[in-house]
VEXVOMI-5928 format. One line per field, with one value per residue: residue in one letter; x, y, z of N, C-alpha, C, CB in turn. Coordinates in pm, whole numbers. Glycine has a CB too. Layout:
<recs>
type A	...
nX X	...
nY Y	...
nZ Z	...
caX X	...
caY Y	...
caZ Z	...
cX X	...
cY Y	...
cZ Z	...
cbX X	...
cbY Y	...
cbZ Z	...
</recs>
This chain:
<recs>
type X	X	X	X	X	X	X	X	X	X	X	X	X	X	X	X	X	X	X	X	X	X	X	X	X	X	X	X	X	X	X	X	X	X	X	X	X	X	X	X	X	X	X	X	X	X	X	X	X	X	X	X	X	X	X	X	X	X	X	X	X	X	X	X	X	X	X	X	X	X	X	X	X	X	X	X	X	X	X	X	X	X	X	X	X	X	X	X	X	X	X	X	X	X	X	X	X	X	X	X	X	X	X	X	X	X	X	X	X	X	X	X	X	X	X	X	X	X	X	X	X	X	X	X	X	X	X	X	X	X	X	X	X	X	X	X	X	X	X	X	X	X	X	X	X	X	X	X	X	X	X	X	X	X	X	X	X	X	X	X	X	X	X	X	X	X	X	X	X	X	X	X	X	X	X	X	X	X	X	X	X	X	X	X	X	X	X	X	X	X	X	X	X	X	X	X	X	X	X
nX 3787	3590	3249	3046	2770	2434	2296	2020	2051	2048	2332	2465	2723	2629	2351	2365	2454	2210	2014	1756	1657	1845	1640	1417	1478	1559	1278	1189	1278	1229	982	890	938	808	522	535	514	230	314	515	431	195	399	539	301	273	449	436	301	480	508	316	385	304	32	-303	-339	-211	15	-23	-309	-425	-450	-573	-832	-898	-920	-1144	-1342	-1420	-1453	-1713	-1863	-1920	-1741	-1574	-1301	-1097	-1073	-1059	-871	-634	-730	-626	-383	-248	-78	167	406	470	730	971	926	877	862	726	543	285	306	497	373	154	323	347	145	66	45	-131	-424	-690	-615	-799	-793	-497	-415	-596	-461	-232	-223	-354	-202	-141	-389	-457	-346	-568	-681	-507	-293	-249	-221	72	194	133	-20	-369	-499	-391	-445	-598	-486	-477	-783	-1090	-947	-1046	-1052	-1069	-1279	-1338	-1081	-1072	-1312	-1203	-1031	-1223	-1427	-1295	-995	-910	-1083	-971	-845	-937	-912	-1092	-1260	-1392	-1201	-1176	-951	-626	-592	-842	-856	-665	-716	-830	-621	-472	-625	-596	-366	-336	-311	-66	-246	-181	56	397	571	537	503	247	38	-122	-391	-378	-500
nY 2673	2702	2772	2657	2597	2636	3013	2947	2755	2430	2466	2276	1994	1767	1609	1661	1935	2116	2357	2531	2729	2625	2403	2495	2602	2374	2281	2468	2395	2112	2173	2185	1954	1763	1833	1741	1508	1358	1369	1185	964	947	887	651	473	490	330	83	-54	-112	-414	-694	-935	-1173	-1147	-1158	-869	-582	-450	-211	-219	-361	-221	19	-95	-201	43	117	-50	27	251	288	148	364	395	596	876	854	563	455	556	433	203	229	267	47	-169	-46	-73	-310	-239	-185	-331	-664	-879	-814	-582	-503	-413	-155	-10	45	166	442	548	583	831	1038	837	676	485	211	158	186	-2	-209	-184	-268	-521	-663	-827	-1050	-1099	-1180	-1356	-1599	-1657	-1799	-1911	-2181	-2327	-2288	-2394	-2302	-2188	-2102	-1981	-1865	-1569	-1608	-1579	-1329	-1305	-1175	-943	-584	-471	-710	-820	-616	-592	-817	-817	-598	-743	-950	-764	-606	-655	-954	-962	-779	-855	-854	-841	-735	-566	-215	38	275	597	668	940	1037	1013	1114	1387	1269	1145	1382	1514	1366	1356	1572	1680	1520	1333	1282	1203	1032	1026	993	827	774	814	1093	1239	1508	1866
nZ -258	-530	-542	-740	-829	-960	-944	-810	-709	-464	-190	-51	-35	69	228	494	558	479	441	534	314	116	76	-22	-236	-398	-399	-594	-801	-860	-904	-1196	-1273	-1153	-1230	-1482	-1480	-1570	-1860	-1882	-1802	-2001	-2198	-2098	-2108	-2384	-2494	-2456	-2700	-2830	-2752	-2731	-2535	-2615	-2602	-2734	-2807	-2811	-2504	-2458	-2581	-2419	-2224	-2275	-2315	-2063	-1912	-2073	-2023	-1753	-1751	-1894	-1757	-1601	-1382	-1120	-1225	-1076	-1011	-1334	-1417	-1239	-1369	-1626	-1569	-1478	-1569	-1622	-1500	-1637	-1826	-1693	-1498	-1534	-1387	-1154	-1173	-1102	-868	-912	-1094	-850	-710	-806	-846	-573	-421	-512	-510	-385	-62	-106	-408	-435	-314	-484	-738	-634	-592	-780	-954	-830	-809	-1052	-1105	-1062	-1304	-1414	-1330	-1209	-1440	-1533	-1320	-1061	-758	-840	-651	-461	-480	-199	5	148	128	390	395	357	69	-99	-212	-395	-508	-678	-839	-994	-1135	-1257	-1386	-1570	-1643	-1672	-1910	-2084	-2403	-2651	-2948	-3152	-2999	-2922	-2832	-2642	-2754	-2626	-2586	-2525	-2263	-2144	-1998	-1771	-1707	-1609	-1442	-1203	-1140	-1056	-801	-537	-301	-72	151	88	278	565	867	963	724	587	481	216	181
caX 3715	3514	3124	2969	2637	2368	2213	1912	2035	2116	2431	2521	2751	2569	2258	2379	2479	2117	1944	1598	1699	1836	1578	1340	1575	1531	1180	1156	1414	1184	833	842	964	674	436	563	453	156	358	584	328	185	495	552	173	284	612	319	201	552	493	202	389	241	-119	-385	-334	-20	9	-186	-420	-496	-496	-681	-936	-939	-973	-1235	-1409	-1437	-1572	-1836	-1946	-1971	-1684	-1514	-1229	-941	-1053	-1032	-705	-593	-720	-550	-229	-252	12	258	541	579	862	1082	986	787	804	646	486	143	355	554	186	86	375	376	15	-17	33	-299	-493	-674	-583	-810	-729	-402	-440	-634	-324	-65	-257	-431	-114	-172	-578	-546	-336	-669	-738	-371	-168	-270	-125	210	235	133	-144	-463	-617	-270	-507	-693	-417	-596	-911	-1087	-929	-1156	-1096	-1060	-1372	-1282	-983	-1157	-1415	-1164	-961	-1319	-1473	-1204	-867	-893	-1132	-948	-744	-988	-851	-1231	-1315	-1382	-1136	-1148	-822	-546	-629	-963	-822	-555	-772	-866	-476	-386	-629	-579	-198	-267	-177	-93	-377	-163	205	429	689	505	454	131	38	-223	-423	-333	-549
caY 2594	2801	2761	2667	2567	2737	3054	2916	2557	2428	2530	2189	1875	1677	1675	1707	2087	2179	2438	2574	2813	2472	2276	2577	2625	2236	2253	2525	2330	1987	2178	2158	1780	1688	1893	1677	1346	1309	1351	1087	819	926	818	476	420	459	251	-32	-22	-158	-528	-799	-1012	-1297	-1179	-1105	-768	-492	-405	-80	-181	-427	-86	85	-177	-219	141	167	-111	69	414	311	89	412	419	760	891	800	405	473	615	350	85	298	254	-73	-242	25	-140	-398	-192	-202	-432	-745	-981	-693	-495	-482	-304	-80	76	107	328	542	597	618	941	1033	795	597	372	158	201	172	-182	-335	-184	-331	-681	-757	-930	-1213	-1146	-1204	-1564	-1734	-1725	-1867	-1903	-2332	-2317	-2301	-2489	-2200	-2213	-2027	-1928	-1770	-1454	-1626	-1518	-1182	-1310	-1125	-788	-542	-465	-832	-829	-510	-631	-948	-778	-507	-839	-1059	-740	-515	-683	-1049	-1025	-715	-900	-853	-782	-674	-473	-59	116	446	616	730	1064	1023	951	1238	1508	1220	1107	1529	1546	1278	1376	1722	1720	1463	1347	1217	1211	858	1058	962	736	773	854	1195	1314	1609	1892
caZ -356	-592	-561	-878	-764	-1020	-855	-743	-633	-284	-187	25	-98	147	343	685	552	398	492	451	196	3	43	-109	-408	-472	-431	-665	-949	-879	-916	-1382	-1358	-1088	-1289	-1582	-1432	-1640	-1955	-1830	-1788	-2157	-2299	-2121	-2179	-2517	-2498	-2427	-2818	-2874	-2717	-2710	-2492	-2688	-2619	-2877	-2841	-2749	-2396	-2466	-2642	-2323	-2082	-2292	-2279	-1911	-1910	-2151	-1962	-1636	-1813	-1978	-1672	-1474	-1245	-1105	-1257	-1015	-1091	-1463	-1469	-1173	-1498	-1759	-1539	-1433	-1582	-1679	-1450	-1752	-1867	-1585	-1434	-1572	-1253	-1046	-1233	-1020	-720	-986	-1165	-763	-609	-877	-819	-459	-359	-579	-525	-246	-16	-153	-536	-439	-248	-573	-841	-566	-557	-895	-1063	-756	-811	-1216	-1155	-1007	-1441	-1516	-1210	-1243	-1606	-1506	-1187	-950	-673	-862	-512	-405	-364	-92	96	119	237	479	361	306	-76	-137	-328	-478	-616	-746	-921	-1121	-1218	-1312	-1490	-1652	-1616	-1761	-2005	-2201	-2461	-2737	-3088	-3225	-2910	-2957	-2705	-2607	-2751	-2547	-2606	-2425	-2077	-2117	-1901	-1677	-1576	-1573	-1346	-1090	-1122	-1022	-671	-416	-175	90	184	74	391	691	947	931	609	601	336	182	117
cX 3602	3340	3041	2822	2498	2332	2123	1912	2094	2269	2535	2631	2703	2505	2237	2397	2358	2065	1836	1548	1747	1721	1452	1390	1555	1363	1097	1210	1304	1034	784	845	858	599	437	517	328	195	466	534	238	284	529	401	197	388	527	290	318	563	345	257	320	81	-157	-402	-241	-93	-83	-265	-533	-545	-605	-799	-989	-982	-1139	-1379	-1497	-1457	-1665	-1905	-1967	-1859	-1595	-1382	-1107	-957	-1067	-884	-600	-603	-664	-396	-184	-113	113	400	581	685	931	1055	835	786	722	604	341	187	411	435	190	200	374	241	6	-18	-98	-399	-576	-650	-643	-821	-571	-330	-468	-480	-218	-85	-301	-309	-123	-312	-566	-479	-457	-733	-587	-263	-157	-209	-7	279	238	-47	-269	-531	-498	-337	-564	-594	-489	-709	-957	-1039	-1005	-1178	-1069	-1129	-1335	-1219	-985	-1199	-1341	-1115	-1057	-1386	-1376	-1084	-823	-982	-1062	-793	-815	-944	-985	-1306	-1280	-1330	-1128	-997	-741	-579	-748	-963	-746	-623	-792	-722	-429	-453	-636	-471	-220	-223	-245	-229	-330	18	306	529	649	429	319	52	-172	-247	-388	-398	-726
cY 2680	2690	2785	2592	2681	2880	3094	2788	2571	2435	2368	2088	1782	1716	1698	1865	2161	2306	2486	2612	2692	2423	2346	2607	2478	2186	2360	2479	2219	2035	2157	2017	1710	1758	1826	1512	1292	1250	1226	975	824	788	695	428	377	372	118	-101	-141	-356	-589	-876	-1137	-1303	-1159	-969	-709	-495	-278	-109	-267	-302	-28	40	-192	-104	216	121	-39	174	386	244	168	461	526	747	806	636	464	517	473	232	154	204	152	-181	-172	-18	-263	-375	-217	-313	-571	-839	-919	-606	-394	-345	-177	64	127	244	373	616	649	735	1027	917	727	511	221	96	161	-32	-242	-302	-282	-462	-685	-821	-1047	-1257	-1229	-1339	-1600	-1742	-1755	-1945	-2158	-2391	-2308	-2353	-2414	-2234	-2079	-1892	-1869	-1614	-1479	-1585	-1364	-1166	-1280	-979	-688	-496	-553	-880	-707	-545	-726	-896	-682	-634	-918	-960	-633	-569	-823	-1064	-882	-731	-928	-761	-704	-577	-282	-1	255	470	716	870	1138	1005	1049	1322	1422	1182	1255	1533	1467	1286	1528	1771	1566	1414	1321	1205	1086	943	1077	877	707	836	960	1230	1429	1698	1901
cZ -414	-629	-728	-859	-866	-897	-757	-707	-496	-346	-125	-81	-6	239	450	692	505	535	450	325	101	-8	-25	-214	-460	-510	-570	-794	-943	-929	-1051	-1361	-1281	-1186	-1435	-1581	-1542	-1803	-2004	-1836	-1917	-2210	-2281	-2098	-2335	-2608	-2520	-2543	-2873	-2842	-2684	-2584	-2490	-2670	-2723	-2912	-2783	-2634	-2351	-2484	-2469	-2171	-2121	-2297	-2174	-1852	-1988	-2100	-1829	-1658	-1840	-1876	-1536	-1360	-1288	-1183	-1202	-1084	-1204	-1497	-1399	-1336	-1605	-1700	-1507	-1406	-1636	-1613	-1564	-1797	-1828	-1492	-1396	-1455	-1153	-1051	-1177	-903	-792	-1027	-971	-702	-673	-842	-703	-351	-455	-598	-385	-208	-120	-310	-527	-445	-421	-649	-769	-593	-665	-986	-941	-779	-960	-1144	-1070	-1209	-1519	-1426	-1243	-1385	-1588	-1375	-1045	-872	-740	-745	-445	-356	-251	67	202	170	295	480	286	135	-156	-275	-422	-597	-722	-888	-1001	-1221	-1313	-1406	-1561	-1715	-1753	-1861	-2126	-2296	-2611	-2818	-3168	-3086	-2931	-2824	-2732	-2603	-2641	-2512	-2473	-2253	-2057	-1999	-1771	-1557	-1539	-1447	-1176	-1091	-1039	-922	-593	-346	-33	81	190	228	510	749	912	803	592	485	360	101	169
cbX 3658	3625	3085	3063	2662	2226	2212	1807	2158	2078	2404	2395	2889	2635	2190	2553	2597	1982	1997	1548	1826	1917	1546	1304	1796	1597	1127	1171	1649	1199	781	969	1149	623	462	701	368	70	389	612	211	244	610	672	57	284	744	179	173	647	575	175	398	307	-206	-524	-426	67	125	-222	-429	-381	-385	-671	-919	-832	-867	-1203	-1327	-1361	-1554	-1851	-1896	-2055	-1610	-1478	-1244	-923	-1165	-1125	-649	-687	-869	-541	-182	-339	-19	220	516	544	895	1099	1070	814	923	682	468	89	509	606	-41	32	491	414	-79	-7	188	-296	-447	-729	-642	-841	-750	-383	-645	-813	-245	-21	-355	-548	88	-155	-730	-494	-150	-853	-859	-270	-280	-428	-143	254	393	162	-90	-548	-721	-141	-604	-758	-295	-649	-938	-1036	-831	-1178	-1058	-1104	-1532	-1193	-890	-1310	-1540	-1023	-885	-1430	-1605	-1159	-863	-884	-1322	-973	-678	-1087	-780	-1361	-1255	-1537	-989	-1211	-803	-431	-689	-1027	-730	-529	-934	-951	-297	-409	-703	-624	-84	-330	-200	-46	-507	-265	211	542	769	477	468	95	85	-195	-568	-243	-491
cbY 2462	2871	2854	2588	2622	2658	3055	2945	2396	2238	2687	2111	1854	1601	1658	1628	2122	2048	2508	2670	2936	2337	2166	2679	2668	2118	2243	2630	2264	1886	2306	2216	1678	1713	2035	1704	1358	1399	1455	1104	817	1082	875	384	539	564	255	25	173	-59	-533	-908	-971	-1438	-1121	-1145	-724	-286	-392	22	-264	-567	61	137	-268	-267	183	127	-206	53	506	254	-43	297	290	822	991	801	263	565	826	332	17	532	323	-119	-342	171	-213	-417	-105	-74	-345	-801	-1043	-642	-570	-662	-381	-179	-114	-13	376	508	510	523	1011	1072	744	583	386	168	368	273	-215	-329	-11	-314	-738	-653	-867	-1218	-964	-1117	-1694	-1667	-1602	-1728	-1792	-2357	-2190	-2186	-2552	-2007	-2190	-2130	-2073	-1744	-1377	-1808	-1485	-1163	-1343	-1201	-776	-441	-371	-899	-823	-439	-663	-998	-724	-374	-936	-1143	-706	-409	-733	-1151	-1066	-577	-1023	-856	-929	-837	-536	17	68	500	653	720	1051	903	785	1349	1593	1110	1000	1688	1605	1152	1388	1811	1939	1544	1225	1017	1267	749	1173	1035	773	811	677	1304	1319	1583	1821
cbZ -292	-755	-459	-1009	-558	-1087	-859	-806	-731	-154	-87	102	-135	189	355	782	455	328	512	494	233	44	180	-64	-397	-367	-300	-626	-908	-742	-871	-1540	-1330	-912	-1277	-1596	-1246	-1627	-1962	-1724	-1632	-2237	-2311	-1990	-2175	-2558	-2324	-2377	-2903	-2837	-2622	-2852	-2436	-2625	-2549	-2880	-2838	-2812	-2378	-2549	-2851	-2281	-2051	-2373	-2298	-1825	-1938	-2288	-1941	-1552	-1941	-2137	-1650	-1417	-1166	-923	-1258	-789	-1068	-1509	-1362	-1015	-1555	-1763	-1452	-1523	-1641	-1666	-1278	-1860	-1874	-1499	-1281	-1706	-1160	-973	-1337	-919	-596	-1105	-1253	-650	-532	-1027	-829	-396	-350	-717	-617	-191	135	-95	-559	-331	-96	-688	-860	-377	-439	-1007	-1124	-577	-827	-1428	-1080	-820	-1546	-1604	-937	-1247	-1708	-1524	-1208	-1036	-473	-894	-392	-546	-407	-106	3	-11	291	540	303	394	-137	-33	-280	-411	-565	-651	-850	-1084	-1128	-1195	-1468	-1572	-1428	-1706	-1978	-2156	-2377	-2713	-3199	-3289	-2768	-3006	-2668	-2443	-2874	-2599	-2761	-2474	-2030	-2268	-1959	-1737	-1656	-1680	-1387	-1081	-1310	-1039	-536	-348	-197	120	313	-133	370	728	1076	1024	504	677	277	144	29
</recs>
């Protein structure tokens, strides 16, 4: 059977046959398209522009708000980019969107950063969840967890109030250096038990 396997790719048809030497030829083929990640999350930032989902403003324009919110009031980069990214799982996947935005994030970001992105689509329904026949206080689940308030407070000052059509948002553009550089490496490892920072 004639080996057509590029040059520099693993050599295996299945990973019970890898070998070191593979799994360094794959990490050397995967290192442009990770390094591409930021450019990636541009573009379905910018996929965003294309739907309101019946609010008063597109889907971007509501990130870039929540983002714009949480710059000018001071807070570090990683939260700013965390509210840039917030809701970027709308695309794929509008019932779960909250958890979608967080794993993408959470190998840059922290634990606790991670926690509010995973939980603020249960934090925002306490301002809608009663509007459609759902328990408001469904976060109270949560209670007692230490970025409880955390998560509260991105949803009470960034989250639900950016749906303003006359509000001045900081353009996309403006956050670019901020998501390159909270993309630029890892902090911690999603492939272990115990999950170690990195670095």
């Amino acid at each position: 059977m004639a080996d057509d396997a590029a040059p520099d790719a693993a050599r295996f048809h299945a990973m019970t046959e890898g070998t070191l030497e593979d799994w360094m030829a794959i990490g050397r083929a995967g290192a442009p398209y990770r390094n591409e990640l930021p450019d990636r999350i541009l573009a379905h930032l910018k996929m965003l522009e294309a739907d309101s989902g019946g609010f008063a403003v597109t889907r971007l324009e509501h990130s870039l708000q929540t983002a714009t919110r949480a710059f000018k009031d001071g807070r570090d980069e990683e939260y700013v980019v965390c509210a840039l990214v917030h809701d970027i799982g709308d695309i794929l996947g509008p019932s779960n969107h909250a958890e979608i935005g967080a794993i993408i994030m959470k190998p840059y970001v922290s634990e606790r950063n991670f926690w509010m992105m995973d939980k603020h689509g249960i934090f925002q329904g306490y301002y809608f969840f009663h509007y459609l026949g759902l328990d408001r206080d469904m976060r109270d689940q949560f209670r007692g967890h230490p970025d409880f308030e955390y998560t509260a407070q991105f949803c009470h000052q960034y989250d639900q109030n950016s749906f303003d059509p006359a509000y001045q948002s900081m353009p996309l553009e403006a956050f670019e250096p901020m998501l390159r550089r909270v993309l630029a490496a890892p902090k911690r490892s999603i492939y272990r038990r115990e999950e170690v920072v990195v670095g």
